[in-house]
C-alpha positions as CSV (number, residue, x, y, z in Angstrom):
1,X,142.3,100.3,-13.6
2,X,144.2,102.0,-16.5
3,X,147.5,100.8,-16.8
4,X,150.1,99.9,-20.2
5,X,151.8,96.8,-21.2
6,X,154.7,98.0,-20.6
7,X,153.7,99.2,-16.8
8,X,152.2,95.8,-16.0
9,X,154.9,94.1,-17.3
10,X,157.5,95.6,-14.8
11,X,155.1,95.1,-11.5
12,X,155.9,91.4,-9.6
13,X,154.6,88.5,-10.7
14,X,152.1,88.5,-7.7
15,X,150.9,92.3,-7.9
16,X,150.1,91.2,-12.1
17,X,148.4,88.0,-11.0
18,X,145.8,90.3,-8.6
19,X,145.1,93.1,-11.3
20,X,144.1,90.4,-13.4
21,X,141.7,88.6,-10.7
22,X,140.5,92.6,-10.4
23,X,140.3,93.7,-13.4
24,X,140.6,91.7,-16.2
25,X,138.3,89.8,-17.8
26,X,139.0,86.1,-18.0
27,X,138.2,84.8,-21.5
28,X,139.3,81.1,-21.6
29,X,140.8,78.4,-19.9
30,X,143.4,75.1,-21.0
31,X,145.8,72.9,-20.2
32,X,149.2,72.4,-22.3
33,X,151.1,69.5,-20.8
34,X,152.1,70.2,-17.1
35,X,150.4,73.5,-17.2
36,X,146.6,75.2,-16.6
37,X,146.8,78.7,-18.9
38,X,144.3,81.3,-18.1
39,X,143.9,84.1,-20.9
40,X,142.8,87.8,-20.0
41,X,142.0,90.4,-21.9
42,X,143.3,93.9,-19.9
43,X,143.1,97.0,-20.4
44,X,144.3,97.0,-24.5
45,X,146.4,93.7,-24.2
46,X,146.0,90.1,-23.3
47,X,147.6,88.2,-20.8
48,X,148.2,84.7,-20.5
49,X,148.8,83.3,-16.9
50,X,149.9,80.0,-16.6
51,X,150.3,77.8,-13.5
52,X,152.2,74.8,-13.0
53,X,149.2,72.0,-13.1
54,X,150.1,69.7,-9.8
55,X,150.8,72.1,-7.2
56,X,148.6,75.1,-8.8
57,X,151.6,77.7,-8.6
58,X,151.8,80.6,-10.8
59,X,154.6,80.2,-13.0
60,X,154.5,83.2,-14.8
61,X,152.4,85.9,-17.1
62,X,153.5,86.7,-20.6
63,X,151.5,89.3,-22.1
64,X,150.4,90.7,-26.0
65,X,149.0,92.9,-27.9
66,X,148.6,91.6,-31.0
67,X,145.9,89.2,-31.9
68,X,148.1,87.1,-33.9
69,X,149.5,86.0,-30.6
70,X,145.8,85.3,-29.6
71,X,145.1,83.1,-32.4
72,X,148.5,81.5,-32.7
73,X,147.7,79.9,-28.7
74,X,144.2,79.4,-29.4
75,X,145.5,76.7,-31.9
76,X,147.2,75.1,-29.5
77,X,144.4,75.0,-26.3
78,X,142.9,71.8,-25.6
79,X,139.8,73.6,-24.4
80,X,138.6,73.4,-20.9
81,X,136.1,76.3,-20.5
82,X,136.1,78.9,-23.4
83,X,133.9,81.8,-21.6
84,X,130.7,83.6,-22.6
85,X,132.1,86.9,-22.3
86,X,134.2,86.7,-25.9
């Protein structure tokens, strides 16, 4: 699927979540606090989806292009699976 930032970012929350189960390719995965964050790369930007960590609900998806972002969270993960596919 070929889609731009700016196209994913206006679709629901839900519709997002599915394009990135789809098509996206998961690259890591880490807790922060209360939260389980799942970073994508899609398409020509990353996505971060980040779920509340007790009840497993998506709480939302903030998305970048700029691998500043990338490197500026990456800081922060405490790493629970960083995958192969990097």
């Amino acid at each position: 699927m070929n889609i731009t930032r700016e196209a994913y970012d206006l679709k629901p929350l839900l519709i997002k979540q599915g394009a990135l189960f789809l098509w996206g390719v998961h690259l890591a995965k880490w807790t922060d606090g209360g939260y389980i964050h799942h970073l994508y790369r899609f398409n020509d930007f990353y996505a971060d989806m980040c779920c509340d960590r007790h009840t497993n609900r998506l709480v939302r998806i903030a998305t970048s292009t700029s691998p500043h972002w990338l490197v500026t969270n990456m800081g922060k993960m405490n790493l629970i699976q960083m995958d192969q596919s990097m």
